[in-house]
C-alpha positions in Angstrom: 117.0 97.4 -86.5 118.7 100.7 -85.1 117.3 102.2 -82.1 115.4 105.8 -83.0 117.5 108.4 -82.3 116.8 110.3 -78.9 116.3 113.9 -79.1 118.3 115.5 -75.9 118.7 119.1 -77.3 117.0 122.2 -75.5 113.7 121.0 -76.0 112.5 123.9 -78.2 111.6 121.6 -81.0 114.0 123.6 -83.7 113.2 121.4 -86.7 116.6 122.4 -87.9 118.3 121.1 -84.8 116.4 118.0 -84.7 117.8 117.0 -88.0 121.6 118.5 -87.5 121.3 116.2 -83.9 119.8 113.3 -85.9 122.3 113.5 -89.0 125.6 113.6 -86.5 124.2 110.7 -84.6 123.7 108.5 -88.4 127.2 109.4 -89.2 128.6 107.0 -86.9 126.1 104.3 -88.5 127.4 105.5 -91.6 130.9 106.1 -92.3 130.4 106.9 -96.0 128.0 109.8 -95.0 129.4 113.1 -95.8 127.7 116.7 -95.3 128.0 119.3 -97.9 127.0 122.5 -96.7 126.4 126.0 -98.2 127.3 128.1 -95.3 124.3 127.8 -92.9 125.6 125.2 -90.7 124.7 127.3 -87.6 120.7 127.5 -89.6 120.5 124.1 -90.6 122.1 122.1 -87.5 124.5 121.0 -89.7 127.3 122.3 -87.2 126.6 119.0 -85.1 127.9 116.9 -87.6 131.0 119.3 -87.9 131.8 119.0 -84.4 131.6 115.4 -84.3 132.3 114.1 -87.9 134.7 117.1 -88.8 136.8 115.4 -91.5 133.1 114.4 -93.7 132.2 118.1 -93.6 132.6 120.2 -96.6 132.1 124.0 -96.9 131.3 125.0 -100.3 130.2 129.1 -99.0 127.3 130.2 -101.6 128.3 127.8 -104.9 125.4 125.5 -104.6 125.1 125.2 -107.9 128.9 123.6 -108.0 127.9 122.0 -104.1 125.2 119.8 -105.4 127.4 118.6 -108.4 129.9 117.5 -106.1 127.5 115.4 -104.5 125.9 113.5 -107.4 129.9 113.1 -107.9 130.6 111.5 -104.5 127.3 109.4 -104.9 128.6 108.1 -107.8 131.9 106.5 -106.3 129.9 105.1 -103.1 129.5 108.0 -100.6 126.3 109.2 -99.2 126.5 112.9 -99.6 124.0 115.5 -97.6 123.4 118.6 -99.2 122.5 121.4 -96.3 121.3 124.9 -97.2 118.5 127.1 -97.0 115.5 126.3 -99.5 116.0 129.6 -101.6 119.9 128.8 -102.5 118.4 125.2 -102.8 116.5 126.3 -105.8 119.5 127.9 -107.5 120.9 124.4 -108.0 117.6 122.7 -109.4 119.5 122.1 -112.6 121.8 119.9 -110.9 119.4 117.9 -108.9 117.9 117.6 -111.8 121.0 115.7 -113.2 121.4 114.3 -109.8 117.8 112.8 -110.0 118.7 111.7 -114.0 121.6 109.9 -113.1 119.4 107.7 -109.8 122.1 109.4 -107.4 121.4 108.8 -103.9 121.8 112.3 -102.5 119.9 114.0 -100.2 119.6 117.4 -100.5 117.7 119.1 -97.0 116.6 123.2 -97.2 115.9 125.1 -94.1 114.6 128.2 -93.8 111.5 127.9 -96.1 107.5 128.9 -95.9 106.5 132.2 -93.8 108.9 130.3 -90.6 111.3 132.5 -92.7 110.0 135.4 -92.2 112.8 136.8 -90.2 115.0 136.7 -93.6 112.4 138.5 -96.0 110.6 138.5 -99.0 113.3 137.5 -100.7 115.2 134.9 -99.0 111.8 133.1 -98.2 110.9 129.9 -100.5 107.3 129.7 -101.1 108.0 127.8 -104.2 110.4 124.8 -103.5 108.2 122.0 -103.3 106.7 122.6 -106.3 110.1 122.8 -108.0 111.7 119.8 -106.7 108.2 117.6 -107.1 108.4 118.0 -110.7 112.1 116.8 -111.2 111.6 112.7 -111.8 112.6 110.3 -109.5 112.9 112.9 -106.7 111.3 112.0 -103.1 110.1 114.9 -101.1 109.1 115.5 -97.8 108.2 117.9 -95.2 108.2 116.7 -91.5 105.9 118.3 -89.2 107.8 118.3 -86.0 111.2 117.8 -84.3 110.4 114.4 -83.6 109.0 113.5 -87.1 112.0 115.5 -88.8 114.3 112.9 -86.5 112.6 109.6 -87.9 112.7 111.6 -91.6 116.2 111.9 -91.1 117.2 108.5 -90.6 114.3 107.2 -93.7 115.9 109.3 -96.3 119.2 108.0 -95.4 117.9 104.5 -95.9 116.1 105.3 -99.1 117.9 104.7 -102.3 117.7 107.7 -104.7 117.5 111.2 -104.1 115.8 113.5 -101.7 114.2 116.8 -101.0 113.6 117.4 -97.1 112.3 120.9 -96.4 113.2 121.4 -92.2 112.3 124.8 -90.4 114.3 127.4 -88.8 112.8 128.1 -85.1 110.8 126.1 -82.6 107.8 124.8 -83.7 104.5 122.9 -82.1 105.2 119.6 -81.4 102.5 117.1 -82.9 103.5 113.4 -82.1 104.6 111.8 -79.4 107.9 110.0 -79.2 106.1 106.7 -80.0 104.7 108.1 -83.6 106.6 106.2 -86.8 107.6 107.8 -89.8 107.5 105.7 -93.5 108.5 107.5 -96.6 104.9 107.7 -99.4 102.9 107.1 -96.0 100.3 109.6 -94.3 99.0 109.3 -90.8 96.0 110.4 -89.3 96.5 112.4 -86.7 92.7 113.3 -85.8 89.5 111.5 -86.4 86.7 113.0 -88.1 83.6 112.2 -90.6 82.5 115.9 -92.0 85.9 116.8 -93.6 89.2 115.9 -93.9 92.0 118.8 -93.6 95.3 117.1 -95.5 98.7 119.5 -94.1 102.1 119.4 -94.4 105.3 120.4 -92.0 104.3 123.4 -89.6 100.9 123.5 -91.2 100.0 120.1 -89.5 100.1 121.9 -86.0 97.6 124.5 -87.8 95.4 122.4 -88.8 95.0 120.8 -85.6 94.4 124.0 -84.1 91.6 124.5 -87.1 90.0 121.7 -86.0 89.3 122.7 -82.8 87.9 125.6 -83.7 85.5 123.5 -86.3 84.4 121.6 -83.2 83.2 124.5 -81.3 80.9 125.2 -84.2 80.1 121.4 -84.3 82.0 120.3 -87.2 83.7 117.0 -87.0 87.2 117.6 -89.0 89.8 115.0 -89.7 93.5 116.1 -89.7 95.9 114.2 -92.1 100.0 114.4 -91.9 100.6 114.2 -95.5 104.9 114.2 -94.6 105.6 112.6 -98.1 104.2 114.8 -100.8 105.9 112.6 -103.3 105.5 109.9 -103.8 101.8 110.5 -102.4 100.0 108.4 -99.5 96.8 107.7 -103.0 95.3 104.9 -101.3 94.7 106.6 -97.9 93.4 110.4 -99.6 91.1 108.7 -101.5 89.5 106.4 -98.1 89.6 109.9 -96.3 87.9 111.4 -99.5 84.9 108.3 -99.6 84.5 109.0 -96.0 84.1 112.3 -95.1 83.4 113.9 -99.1 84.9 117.0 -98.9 89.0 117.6 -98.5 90.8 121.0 -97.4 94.8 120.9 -97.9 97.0 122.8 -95.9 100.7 124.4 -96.8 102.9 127.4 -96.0 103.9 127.3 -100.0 102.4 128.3 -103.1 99.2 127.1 -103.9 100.6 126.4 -107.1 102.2 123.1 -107.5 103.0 121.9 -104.0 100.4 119.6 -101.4 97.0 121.0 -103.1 97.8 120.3 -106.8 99.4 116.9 -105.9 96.1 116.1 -103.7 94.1 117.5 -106.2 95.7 115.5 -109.1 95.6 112.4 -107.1 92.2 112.1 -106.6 91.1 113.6 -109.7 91.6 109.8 -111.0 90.4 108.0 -108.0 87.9 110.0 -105.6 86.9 113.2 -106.9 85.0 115.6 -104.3 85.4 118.8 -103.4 88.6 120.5 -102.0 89.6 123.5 -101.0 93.5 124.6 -100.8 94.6 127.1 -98.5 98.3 128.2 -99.3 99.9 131.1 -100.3 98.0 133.0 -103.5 100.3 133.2 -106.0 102.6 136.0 -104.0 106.2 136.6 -102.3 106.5 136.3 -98.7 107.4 139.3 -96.5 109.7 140.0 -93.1 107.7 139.6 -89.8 107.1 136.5 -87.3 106.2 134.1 -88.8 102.9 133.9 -86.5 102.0 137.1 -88.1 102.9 136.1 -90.9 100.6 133.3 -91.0 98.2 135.4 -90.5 98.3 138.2 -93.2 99.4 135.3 -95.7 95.7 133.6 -94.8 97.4 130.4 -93.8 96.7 130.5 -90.1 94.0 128.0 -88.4 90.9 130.3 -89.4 91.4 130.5 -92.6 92.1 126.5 -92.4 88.5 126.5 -90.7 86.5 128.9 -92.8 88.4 126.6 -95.9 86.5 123.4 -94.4 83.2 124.7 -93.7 83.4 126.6 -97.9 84.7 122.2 -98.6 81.5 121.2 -96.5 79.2 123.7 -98.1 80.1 122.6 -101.7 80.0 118.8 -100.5 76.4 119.4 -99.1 75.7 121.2 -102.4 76.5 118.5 -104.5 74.2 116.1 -102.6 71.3 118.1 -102.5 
């Protein structure tokens, strides 16, 4: 089995770059893997691969539509095509991954750029909506990593995962979460705190949130369990439903939509195994704005209070129910 791949960038734990610095290092495992890239190669850390893989790079400029065509066309003959862009231009070819997905190609397509970390770019150019698009295309894996060093491990299990891909990656440095020892498996979750009260079920930079929202419950005395739910499809079923017998009351948490991404695919899994009550904190039914993405956070009730004050409504409902 290959050895993980080492992160030696700056240390700032840039999602982006921990993927461009993982993708470059898989293309000399790979000599079929080629990158297809929408012009963000400096965003999406593509530009490592360039420099050291330059004649597997392609530059398709904004035609993403006609980019991720190409790659269900190089899939077809063998190759193992990467499709880099930002999760907004991502979206305008969901027809083609679509067809992609239709045809079982095995291409990858990973956005940057997405969720209130892309708050720099605006309203406009910030996806709150991707997940939910690319979840409901058949076939189709998607994930979010949580850190540098899960984004890494994502990396390489995509590339070793027959069929295609969504990865959504970030855009500045992030909290790191795990440890260099921590394992990544595609449809897996992992517990990342223990807890009995409630369980708080997160996503990519959310994860970091909802650590720091448990904290906070355990200054009121609230015992909260934080899940990585990387994978939202296919779904970790077997290990929401133990987490929902256990503690009886569920929060999810995801800078997206709360329409369609983590919460409804949380909340439709255990609707047929564990039902109990859950609350979902994401973004209400709105466009993102400009500002940091801290701030951001915060005005978009996303941040780790609102994560808290989510659990302790989940608790309330759970001690409701038992009464």
């Amino acid at each position: 089995m290959p050895e993980p791949i080492a992160l030696v960038g700056s240390g700032e734990n840039n999602l982006a770059e921990a993927f461009g610095e993982a993708l470059a290092a898989l293309g000399q495992e790979h000599p079929n893997l080629v990158v297809l890239d929408a012009d963000t190669e400096s965003e999406s850390g593509a530009h490592q691969f360039r420099a050291r893989h330059p004649e597997r790079f392609l530059q398709f400029g904004m035609a993403e539509q006609n980019m991720v065509a190409t790659a269900g066309g190089l899939a077809a003959v063998g190759l193992l095509p990467v499709v880099t862009g930002t999760a907004v231009s991502c979206m305008r070819a969901v027809e083609q991954a679509r067809v992609t997905a239709f045809s079982a190609r095995n291409v990858k397509l990973v956005a940057n750029n997405a969720g209130p970390e892309a708050g720099h770019c605006g309203g406009a150019s910030q996806a709150l909506e991707d997940l939910a698009a690319f979840r409901s295309i058949p076939g189709m894996t998607v994930v979010a990593p949580a850190d540098d060093i899960e984004t890494a491990l994502a990396t390489r299990a995509i590339m070793e995962h027959q069929g295609p891909v969504y990865m959504r990656t970030g855009c500045g440095p992030q909290k790191r979460v795990f440890d260099t020892d921590h394992r990544f498996e595609i449809g897996k979750g992992t517990i990342v705190l223990r807890g009995s009260d409630v369980t708080i079920v997160a996503c990519g930079a959310q994860v970091a949130r909802a650590v720091e929202a448990a904290e906070l419950l355990a200054q009121d005395g609230v015992s909260a369990r934080v899940v990585n739910m990387a994978t939202i499809k296919p779904l970790d079923a077997e290990l929401l439903a133990t987490c929902a017998r256990e503690t009886g009351a569920l929060v999810t948490a995801e800078d997206h939509s709360v329409l369609g991404g983590l919460g409804g695919a949380v909340a439709e899994s255990l609707s047929s195994t564990c039902p109990c009550p859950i609350e979902i904190v994401g973004v209400n039914d709105r466009f993102g704005e400009a500002g940091p993405s801290g701030e951001l956070a915060e005005r978009l009730q996303i941040a780790a209070p609102h994560i808290a004050a989510a659990a302790k409504r989940a608790i309330a409902r759970k001690r409701a129910n038992q009464a």
